[in-house]
C-alpha positions as CSV (number, residue, x, y, z in Angstrom):
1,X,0.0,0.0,0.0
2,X,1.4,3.3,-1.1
3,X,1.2,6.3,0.7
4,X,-1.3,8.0,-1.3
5,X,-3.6,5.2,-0.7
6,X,-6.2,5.8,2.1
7,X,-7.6,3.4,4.5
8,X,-11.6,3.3,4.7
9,X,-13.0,5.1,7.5
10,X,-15.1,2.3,9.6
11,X,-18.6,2.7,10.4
12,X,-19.4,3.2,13.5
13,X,-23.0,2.3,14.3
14,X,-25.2,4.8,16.0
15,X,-25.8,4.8,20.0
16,X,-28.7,2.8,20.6
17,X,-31.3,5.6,21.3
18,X,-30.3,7.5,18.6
19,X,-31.2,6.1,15.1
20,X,-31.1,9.3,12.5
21,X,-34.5,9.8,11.6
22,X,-36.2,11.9,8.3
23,X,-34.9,15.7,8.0
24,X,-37.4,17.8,10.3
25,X,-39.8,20.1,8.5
26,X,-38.3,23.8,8.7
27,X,-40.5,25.8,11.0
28,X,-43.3,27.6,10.0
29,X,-43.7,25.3,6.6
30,X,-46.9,22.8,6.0
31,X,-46.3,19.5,4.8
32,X,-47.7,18.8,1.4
33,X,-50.8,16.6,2.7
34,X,-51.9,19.5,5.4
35,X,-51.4,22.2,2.5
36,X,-53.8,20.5,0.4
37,X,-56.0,20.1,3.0
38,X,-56.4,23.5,3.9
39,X,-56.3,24.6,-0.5
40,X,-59.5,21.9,-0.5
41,X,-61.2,24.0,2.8
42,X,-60.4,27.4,1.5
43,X,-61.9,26.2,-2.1
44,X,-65.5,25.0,-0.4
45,X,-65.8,28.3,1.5
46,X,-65.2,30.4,-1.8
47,X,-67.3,28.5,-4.0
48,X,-70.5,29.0,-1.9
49,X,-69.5,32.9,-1.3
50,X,-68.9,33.6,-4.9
51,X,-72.8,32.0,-5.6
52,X,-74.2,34.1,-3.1
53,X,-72.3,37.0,-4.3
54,X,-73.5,36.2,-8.1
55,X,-77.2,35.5,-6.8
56,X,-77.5,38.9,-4.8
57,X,-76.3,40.9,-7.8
58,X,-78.7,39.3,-9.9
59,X,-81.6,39.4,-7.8
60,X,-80.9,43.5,-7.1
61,X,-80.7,43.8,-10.7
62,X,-84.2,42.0,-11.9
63,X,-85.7,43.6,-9.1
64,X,-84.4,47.6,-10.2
65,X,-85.7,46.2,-13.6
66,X,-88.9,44.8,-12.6
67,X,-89.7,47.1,-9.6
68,X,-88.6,50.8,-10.3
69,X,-87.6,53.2,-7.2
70,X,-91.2,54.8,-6.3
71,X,-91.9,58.1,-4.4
72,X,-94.9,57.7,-2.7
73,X,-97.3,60.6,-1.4
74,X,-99.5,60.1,1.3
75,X,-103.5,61.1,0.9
76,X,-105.5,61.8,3.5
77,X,-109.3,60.5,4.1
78,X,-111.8,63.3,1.7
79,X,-108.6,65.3,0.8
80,X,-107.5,65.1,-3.4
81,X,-104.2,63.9,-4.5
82,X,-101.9,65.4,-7.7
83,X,-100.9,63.0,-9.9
84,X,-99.3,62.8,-13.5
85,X,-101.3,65.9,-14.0
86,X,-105.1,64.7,-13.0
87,X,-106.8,65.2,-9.6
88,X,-107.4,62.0,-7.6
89,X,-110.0,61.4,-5.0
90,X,-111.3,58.3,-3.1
91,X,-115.0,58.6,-3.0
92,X,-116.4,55.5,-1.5
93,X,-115.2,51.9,-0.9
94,X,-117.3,48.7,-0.3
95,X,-116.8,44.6,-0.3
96,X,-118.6,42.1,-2.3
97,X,-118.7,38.7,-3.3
98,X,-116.0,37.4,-5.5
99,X,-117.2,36.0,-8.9
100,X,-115.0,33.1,-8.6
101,X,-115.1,31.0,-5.0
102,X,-112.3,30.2,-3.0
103,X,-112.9,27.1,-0.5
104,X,-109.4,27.3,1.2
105,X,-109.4,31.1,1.6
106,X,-112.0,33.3,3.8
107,X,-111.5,36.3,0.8
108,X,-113.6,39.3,-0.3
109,X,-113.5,41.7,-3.7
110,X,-112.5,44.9,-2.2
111,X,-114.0,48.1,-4.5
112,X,-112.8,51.7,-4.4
113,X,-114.0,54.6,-5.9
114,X,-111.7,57.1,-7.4
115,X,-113.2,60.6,-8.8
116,X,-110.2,61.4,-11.5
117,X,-109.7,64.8,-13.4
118,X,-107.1,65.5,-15.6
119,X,-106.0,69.1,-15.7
120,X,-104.7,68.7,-19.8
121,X,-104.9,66.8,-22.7
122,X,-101.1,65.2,-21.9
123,X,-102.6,64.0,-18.4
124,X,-106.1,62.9,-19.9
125,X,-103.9,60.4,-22.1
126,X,-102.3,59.2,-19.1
127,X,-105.3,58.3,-17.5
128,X,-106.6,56.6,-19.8
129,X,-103.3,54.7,-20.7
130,X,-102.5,51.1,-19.3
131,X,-99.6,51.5,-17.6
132,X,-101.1,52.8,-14.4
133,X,-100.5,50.3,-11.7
134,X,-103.4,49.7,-8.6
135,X,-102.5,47.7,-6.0
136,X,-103.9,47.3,-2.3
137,X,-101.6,47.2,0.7
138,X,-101.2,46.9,4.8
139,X,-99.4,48.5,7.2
140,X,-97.0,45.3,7.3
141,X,-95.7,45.9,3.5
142,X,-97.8,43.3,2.0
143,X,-100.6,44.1,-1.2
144,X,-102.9,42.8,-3.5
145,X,-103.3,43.3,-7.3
146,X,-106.1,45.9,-8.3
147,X,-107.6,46.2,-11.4
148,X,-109.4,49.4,-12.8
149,X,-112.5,49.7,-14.6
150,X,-114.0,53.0,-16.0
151,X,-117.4,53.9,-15.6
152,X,-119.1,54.7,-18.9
153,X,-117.4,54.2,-22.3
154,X,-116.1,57.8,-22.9
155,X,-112.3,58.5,-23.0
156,X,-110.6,61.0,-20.3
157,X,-110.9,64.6,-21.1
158,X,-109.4,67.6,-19.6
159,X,-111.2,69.3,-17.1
160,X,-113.3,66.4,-16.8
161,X,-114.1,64.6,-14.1
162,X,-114.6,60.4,-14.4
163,X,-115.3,57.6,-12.8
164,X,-112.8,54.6,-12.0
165,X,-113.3,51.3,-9.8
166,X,-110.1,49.5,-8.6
167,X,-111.5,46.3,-7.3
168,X,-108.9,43.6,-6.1
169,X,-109.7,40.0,-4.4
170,X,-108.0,40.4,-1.1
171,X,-108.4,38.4,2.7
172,X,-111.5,39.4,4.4
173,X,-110.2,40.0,7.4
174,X,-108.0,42.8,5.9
175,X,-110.5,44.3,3.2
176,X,-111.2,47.1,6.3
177,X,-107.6,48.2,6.8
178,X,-106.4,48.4,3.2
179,X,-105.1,51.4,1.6
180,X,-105.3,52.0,-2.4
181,X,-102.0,52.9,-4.2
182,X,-101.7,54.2,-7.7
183,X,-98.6,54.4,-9.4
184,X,-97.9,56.6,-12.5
185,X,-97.2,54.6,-15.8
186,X,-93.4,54.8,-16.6
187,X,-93.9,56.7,-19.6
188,X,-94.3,59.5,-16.7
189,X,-90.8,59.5,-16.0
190,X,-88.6,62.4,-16.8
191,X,-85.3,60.0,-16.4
192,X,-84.4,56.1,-16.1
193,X,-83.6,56.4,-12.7
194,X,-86.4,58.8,-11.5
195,X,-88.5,57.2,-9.2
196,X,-92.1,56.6,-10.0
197,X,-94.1,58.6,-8.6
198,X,-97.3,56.9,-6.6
199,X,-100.6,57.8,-4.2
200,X,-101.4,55.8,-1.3
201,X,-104.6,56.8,-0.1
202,X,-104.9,56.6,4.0
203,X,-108.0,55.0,5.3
């Protein structure tokens, strides 16, 4: 053996009580099963946040489409309201029998009376139009459908005064506490975004 031969180093077994184990994980690092466990949690809270999100922006924009902004003024009982150009006036109410039964509901057709007279020409066609809404409502936010019949077959005419029954089918035990609401067609609208402008006679 030459000198610049070298002897192997012998291997010295470990201690008993100290076999070398796997490296340690550096602090503060996840191992690759507890990352993805927490990517797979963090992924089934987004999901149902995101559809929320995407359902509550839809839903406010069909109902700004389907329900536009209203201003509302308030009518007391005798006095005459100002809208879309006309004079309105609740002159009588009273309940009758609906034309078509309803064995699972105690119900009632409620009738209101409206004297109308439109000041002009412009608000005598917007009397007459379709796109006035009726409806019946409670203190609590909840109403009823109305529909509005004239009385007579001649048209609006300024300076006139007419006739109009809004008769909906509502609970009788609410048909004494209801309050009409009439809501100016859109057309009425000076803007998009303008609210509609509405009546709610008090009773």
């Amino acid at each position: 053996m030459t000198a610049a031969e070298t002897r192997p180093q012998p291997i010295i077994p470990p201690e008993p009580g100290h076999e070398p184990g796997p490296d340690p994980e550096p602090e503060g690092r996840l191992r690759p099963l507890d990352r993805r466990v927490l990517q797979a949690i963090a992924l089934l809270c987004a999901v149902p946040a995101i559809l929320v999100l995407h359902w509550v922006d839809e839903t406010n924009g069909i109902q700004k489409n389907l329900k536009p902004r209203e201003k509302v003024t308030s009518v007391q009982p005798g006095q005459i309201g100002e809208l879309i150009g006309a004079q309105w006036k609740v002159v009588g109410r009273q309940q009758a029998r609906p034309l078509v039964k309803d064995e699972s509901n105690d119900v009632t057709d409620l009738r209101v009376a409206v004297a109308v007279r439109p000041k002009d020409a412009a608000s005598a066609k917007l009397v007459g139009s379709y796109g006035i809404v009726y409806r019946l409502v409670d203190d609590e936010g909840r109403e009823w459908s109305a529909l509005a019949s004239r009385d007579g077959n001649s048209d609006p005419r300024a300076g006139a005064a007419m006739l109009i029954t809004v008769k909906g089918t509502v609970p009788r035990t609410k048909a004494d506490s209801l309050e009409l609401v009439v809501q100016a067609p859109k057309t009425a609208r000076k803007g998009e975004k303008d609210p509609l402008p509405s009546l709610r006679f008090e009773h």
